[in-house]
N, C-alpha and C positions, 0 to 999 in steps of 0.2 A: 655798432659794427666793430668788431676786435683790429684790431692791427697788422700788420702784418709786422713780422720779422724784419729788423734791419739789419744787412750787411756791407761792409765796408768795399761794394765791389768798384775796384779802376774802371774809369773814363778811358776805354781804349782810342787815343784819338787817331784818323789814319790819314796818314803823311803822303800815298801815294799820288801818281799825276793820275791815276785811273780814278782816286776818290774825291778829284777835284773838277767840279762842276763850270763849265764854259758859258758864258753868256758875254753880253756888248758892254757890261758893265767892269767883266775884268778881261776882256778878252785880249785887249791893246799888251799889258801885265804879261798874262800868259806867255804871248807871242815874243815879248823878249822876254822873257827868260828863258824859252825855248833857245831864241835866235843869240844867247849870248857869247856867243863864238865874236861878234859881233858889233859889242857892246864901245862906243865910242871912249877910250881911253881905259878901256878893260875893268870899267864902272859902272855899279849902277844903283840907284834910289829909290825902293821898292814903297811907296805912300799910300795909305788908306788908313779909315779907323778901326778902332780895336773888333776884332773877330772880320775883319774884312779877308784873310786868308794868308796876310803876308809869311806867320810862319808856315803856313801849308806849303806856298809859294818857294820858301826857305828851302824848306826840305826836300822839295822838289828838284829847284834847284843845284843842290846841294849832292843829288843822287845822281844826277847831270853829268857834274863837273869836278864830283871828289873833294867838295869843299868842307870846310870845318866850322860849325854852327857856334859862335860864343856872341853871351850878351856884354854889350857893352860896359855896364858897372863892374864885370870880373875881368878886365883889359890888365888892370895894373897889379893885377895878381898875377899875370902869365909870365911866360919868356918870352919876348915878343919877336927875335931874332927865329925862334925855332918855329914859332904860328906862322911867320912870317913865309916858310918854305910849302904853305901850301894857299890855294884857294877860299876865299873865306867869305860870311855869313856876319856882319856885325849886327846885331838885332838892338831894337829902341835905342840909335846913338844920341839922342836930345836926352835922356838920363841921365847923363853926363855929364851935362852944361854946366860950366861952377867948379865940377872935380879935376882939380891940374895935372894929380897925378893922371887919372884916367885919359884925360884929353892927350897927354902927351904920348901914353903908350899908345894913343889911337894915332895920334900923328907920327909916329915911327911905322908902327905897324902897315901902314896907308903907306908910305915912303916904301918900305922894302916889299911889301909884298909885289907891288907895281913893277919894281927893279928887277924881283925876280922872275917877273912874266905871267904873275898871277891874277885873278880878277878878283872882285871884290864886292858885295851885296851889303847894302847899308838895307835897313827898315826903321820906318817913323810913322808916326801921324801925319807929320806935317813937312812941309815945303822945307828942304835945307837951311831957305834963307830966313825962318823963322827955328832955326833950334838953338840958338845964341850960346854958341860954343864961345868960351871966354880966349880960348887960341886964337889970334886973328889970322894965322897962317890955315890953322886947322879948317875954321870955316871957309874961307876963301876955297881952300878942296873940297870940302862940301857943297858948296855951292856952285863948283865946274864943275857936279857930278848930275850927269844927265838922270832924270828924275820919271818916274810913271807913276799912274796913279791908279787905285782902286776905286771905281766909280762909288756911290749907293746901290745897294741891291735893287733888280727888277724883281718883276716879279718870281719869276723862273729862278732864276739866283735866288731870289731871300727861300724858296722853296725847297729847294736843292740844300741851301744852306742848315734850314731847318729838318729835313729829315737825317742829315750827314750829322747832326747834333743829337738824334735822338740814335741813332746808330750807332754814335761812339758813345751812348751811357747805355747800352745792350736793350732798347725800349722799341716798342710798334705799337706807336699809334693808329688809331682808328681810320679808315679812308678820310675820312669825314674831318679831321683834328687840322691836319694843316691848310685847304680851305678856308676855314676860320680864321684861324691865326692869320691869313694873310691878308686879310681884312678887316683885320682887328688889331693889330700891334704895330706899333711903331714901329719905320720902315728900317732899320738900322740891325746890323747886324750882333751888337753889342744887347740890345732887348731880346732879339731870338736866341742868344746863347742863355740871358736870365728866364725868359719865360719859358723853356725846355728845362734850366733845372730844377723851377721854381714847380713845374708840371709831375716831376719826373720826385720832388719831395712829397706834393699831394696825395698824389699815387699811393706812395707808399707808405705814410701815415694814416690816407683813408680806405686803403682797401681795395681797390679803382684802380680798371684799367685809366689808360690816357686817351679821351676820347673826347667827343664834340662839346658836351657838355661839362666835364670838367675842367676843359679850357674857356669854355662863356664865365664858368664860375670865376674861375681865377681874374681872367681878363678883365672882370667885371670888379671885382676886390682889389686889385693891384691900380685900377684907375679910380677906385675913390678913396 
């Protein structure tokens, strides 16, 4: 069977709260970020693993409250007097851990934003009091920074998760494809963003829509 054409098209990914799926496993999440008016010391600790929705959450967020989305490693590149003058988004601050310059412009920037009446959205993996910022001031803040979490996907969620994945790479799978997969794939939201682009390459080097059977294939090769 010939090929298909390949083209270099973008992952549109979508950042809206309309394209972000509610279930028990993030729904606590949700609700504050909603309710960040709120947020005890105009803080807060957005935690789950990777593809769990924090930057979705982010930007969410973000649309909210007029905040300004930077990651943490580009801190000591900024002015942080002038970031300072708005609401902010600090994304994976355990990246950090080790960089002094970094850590310090995060512990300025944390000091004045606060001063000036601003709130403040941390995201990580993990628990504040495991990102071993070498600041001992800095984590101590980190660590009185009340903290949520993103469950594991249920079912409904890793579902929801999984066609929102095949939606922002322009694809429609078969009725039949995510059934499978959800009975098939490790539960984890980090395997359904690889096994959707890993589907979404097969596809288009074999010719094939994305459908039941070319996910038993895959599913079936990627676990031996």
């Amino acid at each position: 069977m010939a090929r298909q054409l390949r083209f270099d098209l973008p992952v549109r990914t979508a950042h809206g709260r309309e394209d972000f799926f509610v279930s028990p496993a993030n729904a606590q999440a949700v609700a504050m970020i909603e309710g960040w008016a709120d947020w005890p010391g105009r803080k807060l600790a957005l935690l789950g693993p990777s593809g769990a929705g924090k930057t979705h959450l982010a930007h969410v967020w973000a649309a909210l409250s007029g905040a300004t989305i930077v990651a943490a490693q580009d801190l000591a590149g900024h002015d942080i007097p002038r970031l300072a003058r708005t609401s902010l988004v600090i994304e994976d601050v355990p990246m950090i851990a080790g960089d002094i310059r970094a850590e310090e412009a995060l512990f300025h920037l944390h000091n004045l934003a606060l001063a000036e009446g601003h709130a403040l959205l941390f995201t990580a993996h993990t628990a504040p009091a495991r990102w071993g910022l070498a600041l001992p001031d800095l984590q101590s803040r980190m660590e009185g920074t009340t903290a949520v979490i993103i469950a594991p996907p249920d079912d409904d969620l890793l579902a929801a998760v999984l066609m929102k994945l095949f939606t922002d790479r322009q694809l429609s799978p078969t009725p039949d494809t995510i059934p499978y997969l959800l009975r098939h794939i490790d539960r984890s939201f980090d395997t359904a963003r690889r096994i959707v682009a890993a589907l979404d390459e097969a596809a288009l080097d074999q010719g094939r829509e994305i459908n039941r059977r070319l996910a038993i294939e895959l599913v079936g090769r990627l676990a031996g």
